[in-house]
SEZA-974275 format. One record per residue (C-alpha): residue number from 1; x, y, z. Coordinates in pm, whole numbers. Each point is the difference from the previous one (the first is absolute). Layout:
# SEZA-974275
[NUM, [X, Y, Z]]
...
END
This chain:
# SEZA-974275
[1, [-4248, 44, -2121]]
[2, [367, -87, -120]]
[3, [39, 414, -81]]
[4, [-97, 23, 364]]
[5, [255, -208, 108]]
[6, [266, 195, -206]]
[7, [-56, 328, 108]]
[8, [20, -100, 342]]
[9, [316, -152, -29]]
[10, [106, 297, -171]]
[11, [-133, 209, 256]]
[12, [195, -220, 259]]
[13, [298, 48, -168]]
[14, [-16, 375, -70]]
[15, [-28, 18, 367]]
[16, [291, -215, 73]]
[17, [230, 237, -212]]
[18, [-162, 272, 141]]
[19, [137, -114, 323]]
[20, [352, -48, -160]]
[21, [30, 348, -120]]
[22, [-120, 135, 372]]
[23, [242, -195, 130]]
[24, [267, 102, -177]]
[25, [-104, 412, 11]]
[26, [30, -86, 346]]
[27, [297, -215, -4]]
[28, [166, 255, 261]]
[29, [-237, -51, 255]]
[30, [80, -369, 48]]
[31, [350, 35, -54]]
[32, [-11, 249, 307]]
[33, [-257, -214, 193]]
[34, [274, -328, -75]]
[35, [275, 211, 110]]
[36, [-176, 151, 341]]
[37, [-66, -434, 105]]
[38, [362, -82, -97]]
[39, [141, 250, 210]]
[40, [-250, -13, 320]]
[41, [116, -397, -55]]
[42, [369, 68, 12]]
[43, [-15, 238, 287]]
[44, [-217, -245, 171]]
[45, [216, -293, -33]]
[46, [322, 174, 53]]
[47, [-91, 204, 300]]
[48, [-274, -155, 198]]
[49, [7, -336, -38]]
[50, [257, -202, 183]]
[51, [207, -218, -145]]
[52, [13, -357, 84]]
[53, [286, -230, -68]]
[54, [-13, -373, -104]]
[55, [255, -295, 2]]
[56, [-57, -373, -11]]
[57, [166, -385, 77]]
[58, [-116, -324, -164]]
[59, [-5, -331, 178]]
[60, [-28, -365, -114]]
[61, [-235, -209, 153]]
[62, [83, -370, 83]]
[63, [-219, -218, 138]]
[64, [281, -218, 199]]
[65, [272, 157, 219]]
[66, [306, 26, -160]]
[67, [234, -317, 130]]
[68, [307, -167, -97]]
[69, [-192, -260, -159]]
[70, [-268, 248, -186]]
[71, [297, 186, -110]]
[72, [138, -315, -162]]
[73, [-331, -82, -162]]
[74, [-141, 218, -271]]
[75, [-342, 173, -2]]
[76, [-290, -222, -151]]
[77, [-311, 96, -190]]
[78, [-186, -97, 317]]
[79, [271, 221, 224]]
[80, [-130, 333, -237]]
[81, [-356, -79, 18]]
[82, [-6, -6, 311]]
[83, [195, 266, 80]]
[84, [-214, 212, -231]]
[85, [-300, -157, 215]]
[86, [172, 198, 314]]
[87, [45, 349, -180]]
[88, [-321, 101, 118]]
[89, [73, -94, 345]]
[90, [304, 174, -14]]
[91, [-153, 312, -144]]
[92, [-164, 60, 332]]
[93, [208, -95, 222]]
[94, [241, 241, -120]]
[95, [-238, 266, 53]]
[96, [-149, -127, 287]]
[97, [-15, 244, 344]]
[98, [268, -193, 172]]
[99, [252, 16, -280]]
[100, [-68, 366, -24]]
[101, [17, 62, 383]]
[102, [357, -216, -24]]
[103, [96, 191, -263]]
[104, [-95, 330, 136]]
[105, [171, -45, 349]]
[106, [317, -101, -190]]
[107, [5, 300, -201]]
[108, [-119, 244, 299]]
[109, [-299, 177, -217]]
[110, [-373, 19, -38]]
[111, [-62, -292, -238]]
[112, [-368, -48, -151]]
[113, [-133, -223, -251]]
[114, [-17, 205, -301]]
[115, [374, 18, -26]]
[116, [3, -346, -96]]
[117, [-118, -161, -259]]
[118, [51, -369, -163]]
[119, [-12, -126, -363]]
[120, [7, -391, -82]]
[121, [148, -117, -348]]
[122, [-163, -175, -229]]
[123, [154, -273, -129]]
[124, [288, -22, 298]]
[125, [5, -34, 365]]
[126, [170, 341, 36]]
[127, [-218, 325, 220]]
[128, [119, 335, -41]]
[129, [-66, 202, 309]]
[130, [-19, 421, -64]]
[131, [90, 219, 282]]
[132, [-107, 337, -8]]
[133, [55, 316, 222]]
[134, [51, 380, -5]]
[135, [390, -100, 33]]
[136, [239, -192, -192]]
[137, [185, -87, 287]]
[138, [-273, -96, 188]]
[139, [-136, -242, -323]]
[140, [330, -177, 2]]
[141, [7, -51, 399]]
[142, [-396, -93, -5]]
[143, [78, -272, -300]]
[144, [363, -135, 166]]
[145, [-228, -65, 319]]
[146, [-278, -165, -190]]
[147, [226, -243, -182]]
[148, [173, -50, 388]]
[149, [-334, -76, 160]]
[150, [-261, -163, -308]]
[151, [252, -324, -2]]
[152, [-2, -69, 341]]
[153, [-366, 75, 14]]
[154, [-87, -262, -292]]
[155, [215, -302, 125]]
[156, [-197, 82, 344]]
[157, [-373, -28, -143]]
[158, [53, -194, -321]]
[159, [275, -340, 177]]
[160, [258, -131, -227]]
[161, [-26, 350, -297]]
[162, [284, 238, -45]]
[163, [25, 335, -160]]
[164, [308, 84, -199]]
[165, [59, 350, -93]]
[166, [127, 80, -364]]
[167, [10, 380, -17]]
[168, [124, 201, 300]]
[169, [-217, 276, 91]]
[170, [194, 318, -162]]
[171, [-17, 416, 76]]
[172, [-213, 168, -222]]
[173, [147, 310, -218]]
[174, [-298, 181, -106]]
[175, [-389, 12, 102]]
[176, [-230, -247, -95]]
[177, [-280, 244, 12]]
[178, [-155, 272, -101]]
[179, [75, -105, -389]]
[180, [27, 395, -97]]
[181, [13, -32, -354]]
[182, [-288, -286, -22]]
[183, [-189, 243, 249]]
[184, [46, 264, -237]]
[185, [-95, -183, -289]]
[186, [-296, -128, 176]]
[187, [-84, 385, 66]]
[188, [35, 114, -328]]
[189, [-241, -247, -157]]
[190, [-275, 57, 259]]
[191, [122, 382, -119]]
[192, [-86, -59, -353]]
[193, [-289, -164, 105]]
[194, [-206, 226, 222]]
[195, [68, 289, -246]]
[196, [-107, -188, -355]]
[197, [-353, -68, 212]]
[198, [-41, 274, 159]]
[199, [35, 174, -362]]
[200, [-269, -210, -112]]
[201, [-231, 66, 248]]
[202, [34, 329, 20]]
[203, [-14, 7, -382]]
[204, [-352, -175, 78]]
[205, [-143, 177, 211]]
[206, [92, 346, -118]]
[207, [-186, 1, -324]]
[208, [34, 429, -96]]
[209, [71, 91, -333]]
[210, [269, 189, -17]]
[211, [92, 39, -349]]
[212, [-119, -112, -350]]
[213, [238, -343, 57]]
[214, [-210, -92, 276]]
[215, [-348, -19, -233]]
[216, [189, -211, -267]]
[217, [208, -226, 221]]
[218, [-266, -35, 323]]
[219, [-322, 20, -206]]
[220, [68, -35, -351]]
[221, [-108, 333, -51]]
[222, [116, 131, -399]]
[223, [156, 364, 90]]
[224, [-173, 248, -262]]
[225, [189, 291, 93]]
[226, [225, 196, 265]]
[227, [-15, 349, 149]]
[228, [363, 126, 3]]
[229, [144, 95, 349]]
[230, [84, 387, -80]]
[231, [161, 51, 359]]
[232, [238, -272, -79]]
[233, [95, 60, -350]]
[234, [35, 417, 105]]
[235, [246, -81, 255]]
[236, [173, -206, -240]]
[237, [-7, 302, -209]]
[238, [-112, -176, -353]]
[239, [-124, 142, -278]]
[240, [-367, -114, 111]]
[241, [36, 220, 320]]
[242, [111, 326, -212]]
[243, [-277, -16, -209]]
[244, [-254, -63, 269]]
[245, [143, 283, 180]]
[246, [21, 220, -295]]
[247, [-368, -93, -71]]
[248, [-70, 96, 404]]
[249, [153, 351, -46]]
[250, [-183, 92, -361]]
END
């Protein structure tokens, strides 16, 4: 029973190196395969996808309007908690439909929801809101009007709150997306992928014998002897070849 076991681990792992040394006899093909998804990925992302371009503004969240006397008096435990405890109710009012209609007839574009996007921190009453368009120009406009319109828009629904900004909306220099080289690198994986298993099963499923390698390595086949190929070695012109043809002509 336990010799059982061992020559079927064996066998396993014969066929496991077997693999290997397909693999690498056919090393080419995946290295062209990897090569053909890295480039239909950088054409794609340079040339047909449109860029989009992002900028931001962060904004401190009190839960009292700022006053003379709140300005004198420092911020509490209490004051933070519950201005964390608003965060969430700041989060959508900023992108709520009337902010973005504000916002949108202050900048004089098409404005929709998916441009905007809010992120709460953690351990601080600070949100982050992202602005994203197909324009740089248009991000920095779309995020000055936001931080115009959100604070008047909080102390309206949530009475006696205020909304400080911290960082100024700013005009983006290069695209947030497509990621090119991440896209590539993406591609060339799912490359190396689809070519290493499509190896395998084709190695599978095509089970010819093609030469005496293929009985020892796919069937553990012991090779007892070989025909020589005479074609090959005449047109190499060796000394096999000369004497077969010399033997031909007596």
């Amino acid at each position: 029973m336990q010799n059982t076991k061992n020559e079927q681990a064996t066998a396993r792992e014969v066929d496991v190196l077997r693999l290997l040394r397909m693999l690498w006899k056919k090393v080419w093909i995946i290295v062209g395969v990897m090569g053909i998804f890295g480039i239909l990925a950088w054409g794609y992302s340079s040339f047909i996808i449109q860029p989009t371009y992002r900028t931001s503004f962060s904004a401190y969240i009190n839960n009292r309007a700022i006053t003379e006397e709140t300005t004198n008096n420092s911020t509490t435990t209490s004051d933070l908690n519950a201005s964390r405890g608003l965060m969430y109710v700041y989060e959508d009012i900023v992108s709520s439909r009337t902010v973005l209609q504000k916002a949108a007839a202050q900048c004089g574009f098409k404005v929709n929801a998916g441009m905007v996007s809010v992120v709460t921190a953690e351990t601080a009453p600070i949100l982050t809101v992202y602005v994203t368009t197909y324009n740089p120009v248009n991000s920095q406009q779309l995020a000055e009007a936001i931080a115009d319109v959100a604070p008047v828009q909080v102390a309206e629904v949530v009475k006696g709150s205020t909304m400080t900004l911290i960082d100024p909306p700013f005009t983006p220099s290069s695209p947030y997306s497509p990621n090119i080289m991440r896209n590539v690198a993406y591609s060339l994986i799912l490359g190396l992928l689809a070519s290493v298993i499509g190896l395998v099963i084709v190695d599978v499923v095509y089970d010819n014998v093609l030469e005496g390698d293929d009985l020892e390595n796919r069937y553990h086949i012991p090779v007892v002897g070989r025909i020589p190929d005479y074609q090959l070695a005449q047109r190499n012109d060796s000394r096999y070849g000369q004497t077969k043809e010399r033997g031909v002509r007596r």
